[in-house]
C-alpha positions in Angstrom: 137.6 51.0 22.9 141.0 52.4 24.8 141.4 55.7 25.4 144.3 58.2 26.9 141.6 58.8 29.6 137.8 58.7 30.7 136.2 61.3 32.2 133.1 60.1 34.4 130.8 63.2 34.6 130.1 66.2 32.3 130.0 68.7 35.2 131.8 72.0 36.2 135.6 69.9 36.0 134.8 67.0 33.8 134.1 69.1 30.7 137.0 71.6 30.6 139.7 69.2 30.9 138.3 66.6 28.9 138.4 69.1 26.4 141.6 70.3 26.9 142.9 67.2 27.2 141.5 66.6 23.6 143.2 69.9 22.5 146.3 68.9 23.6 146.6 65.3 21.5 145.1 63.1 24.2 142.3 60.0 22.9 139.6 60.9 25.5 136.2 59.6 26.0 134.0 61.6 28.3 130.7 59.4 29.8 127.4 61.3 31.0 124.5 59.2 32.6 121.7 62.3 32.5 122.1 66.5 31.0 125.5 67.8 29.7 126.2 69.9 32.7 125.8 67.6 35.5 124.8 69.1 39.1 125.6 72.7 38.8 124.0 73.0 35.5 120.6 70.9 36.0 119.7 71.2 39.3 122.4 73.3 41.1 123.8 76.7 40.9 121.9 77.7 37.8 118.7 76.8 38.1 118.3 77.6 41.8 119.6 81.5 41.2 117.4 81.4 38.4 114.4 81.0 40.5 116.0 83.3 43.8 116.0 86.1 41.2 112.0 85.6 39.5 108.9 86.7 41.2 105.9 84.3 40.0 106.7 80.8 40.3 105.1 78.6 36.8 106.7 81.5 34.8 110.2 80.9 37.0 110.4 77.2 35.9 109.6 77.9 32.5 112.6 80.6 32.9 115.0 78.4 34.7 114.1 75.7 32.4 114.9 77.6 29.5 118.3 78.9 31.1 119.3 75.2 32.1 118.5 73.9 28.5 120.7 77.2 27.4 123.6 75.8 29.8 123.3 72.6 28.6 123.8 73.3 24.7 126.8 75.5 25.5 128.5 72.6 27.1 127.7 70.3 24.0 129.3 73.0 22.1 132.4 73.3 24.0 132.8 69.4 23.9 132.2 69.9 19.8 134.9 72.5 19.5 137.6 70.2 21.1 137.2 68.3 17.8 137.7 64.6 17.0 140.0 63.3 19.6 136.9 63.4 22.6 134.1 61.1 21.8 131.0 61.7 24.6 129.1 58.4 25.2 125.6 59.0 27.2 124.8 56.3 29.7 126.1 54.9 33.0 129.3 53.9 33.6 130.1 51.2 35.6 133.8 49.8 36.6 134.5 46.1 35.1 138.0 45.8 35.9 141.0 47.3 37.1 141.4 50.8 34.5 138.2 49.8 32.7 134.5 50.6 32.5 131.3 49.5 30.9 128.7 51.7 29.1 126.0 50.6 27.0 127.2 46.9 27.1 130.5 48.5 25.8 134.0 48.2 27.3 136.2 51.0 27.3 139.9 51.3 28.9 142.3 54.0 29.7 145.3 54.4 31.9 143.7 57.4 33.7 140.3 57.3 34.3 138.5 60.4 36.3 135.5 60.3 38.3 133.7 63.6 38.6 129.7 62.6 38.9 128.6 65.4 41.0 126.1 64.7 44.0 122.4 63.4 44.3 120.2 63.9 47.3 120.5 62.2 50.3 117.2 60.7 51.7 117.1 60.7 55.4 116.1 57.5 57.4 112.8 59.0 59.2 110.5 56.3 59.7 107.3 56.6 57.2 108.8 59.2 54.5 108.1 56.7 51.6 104.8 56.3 52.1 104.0 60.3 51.9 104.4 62.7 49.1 107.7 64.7 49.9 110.3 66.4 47.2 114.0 66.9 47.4 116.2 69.8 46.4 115.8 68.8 42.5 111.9 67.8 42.0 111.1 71.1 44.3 112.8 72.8 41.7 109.8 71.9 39.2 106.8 72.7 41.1 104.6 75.2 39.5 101.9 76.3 42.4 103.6 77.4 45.4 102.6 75.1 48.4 100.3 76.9 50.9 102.9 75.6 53.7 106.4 73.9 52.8 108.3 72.4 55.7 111.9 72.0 55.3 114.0 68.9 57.1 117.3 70.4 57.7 119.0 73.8 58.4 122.1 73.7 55.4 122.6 76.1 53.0 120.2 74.6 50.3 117.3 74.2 52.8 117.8 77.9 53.5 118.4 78.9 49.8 114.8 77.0 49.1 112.7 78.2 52.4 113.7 81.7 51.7 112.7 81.3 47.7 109.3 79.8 48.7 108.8 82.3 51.0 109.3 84.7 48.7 106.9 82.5 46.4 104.4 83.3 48.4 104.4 79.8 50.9 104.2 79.8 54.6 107.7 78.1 55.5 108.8 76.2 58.3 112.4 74.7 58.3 113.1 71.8 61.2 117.1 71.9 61.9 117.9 69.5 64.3 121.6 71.7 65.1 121.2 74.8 67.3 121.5 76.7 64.7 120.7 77.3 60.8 124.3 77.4 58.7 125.7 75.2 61.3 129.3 75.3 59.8 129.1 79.5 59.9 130.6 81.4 62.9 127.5 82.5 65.3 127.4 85.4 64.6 126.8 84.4 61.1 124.1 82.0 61.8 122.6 84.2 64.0 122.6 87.1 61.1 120.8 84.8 58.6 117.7 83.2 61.3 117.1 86.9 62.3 117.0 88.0 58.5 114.5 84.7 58.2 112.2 86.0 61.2 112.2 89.3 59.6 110.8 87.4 56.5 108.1 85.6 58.5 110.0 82.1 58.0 109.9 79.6 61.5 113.2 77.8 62.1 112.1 75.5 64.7 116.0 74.3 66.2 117.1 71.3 68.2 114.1 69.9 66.6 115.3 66.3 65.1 112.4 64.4 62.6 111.6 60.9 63.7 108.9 60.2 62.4 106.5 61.2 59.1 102.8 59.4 58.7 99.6 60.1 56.2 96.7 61.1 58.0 93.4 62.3 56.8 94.1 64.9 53.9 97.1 65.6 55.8 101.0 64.3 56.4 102.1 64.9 60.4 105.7 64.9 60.5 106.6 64.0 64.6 110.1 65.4 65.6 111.8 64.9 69.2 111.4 68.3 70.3 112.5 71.9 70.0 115.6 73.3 71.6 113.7 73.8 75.0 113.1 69.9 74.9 109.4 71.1 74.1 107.4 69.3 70.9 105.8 71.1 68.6 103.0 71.4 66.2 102.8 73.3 63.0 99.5 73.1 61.0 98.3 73.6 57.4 101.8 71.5 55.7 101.5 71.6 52.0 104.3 69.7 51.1 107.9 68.2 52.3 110.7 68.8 51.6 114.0 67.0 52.9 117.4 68.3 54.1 117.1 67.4 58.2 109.4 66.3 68.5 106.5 67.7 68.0 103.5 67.3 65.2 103.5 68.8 61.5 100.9 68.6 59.6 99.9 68.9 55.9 96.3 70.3 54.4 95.1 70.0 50.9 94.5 73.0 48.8 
């Protein structure tokens, strides 16, 4: 099929100017591999304050679930409303030549084709994380019992955002930043704002503390890490679950 132009990606840019594009006379096909919405919409922006502004957690994901699915239909409708000229194709899209892309075994051109796929997240080369149970900044977003201890790799803004939510939740919450300080792209005084507003909240940023290693051990996971920001290792005890962004000895209880 040619097109005008295909947009890769029904997120936050992808959907308005496919549409408008549409509006204004141009043959546009717009491609989406998972949700209408993309990142922002699924398991981004919306969902996440969803959950920073609820109290009990399995009635939070049923409420962020029900706001995402909400978010989701009001992009399909906005794709609707730019009428016959868009066509939306779910599946991946994959480039097959210079201008032109495959979806669903199907071959579709276009002189302008724009990639806007959003992000996923970035698993971290720590020796032993795929042979423990861990989650990343999406699957946290559907656990339904908060952990009794969730340590955090990583010190950026969506490590904070999640240890301060699950301490909130009710979890003990240790988050390992390898950086000398949480926020690392802030000014100091910024960072230095935000770790004494997590101390206040009982949450442990251990700093200068890089993971190397993570390994199952009896009912438990130890997560080894080169050392704090003294050079010292450290251990933390009673680790429910993982979860990266990012030494010492962590380790993980059942409940």
């Amino acid at each position: 099929m040619n097109a005008d132009v295909i947009v890769i990606g029904s997120g936050q840019t992808g959907v308005p100017l496919a549409a408008r594009l549409a509006e204004a006379g141009r043959e546009v096909i717009i491609v989406e591999a998972g949700h209408l919405g993309g990142t922002c919409v699924n398991v981004g922006c919306t969902p996440t304050k969803t959950m920073v502004a609820s109290a009990r957690l399995a009635a939070i994901v049923d409420r962020k679930d029900a706001i995402v699915q909400q978010w989701r239909k009001g992009v399909g409708r906005r794709l609707e409303r730019a009428g016959g000229k868009l066509k939306l194709i779910e599946g991946q899209a994959r480039f097959v030549g210079e201008r032109e892309v495959e979806v669903n075994g199907e071959r579709h051109r276009a002189e302008t084709l724009i990639v806007n796929v959003g992000a996923r997240p970035h698993v971290p080369p720590v020796a032993g994380l795929g042979g423990v149970e861990w989650l990343d900044s999406s699957s946290i977003m559907d656990v339904r019992e908060p952990p009794e201890h969730l340590v955090v790799m990583g010190g950026g803004y969506i490590a904070c955002e999640f240890g301060q939510m699950f301490r909130r939740f009710g979890s003990n919450v240790t988050i390992m930043q390898r950086g000398r300080h949480l926020l690392p792209r802030e000014d100091t005084e910024v960072c230095e704002a935000i770790e004494e507003v997590f101390r206040s909240e009982g949450i442990v940023a251990v700093l200068g503390a890089e993971v190397v290693e993570v390994e199952k051990g009896d009912g438990e996971v130890v997560v080894r890490c080169g050392g704090d920001r003294a050079g010292r290792p450290g251990i933390h005890r009673g680790v429910r679950r993982l979860s990266h962004q990012c030494g010492g000895r962590i380790r993980r209880r059942r409940l």
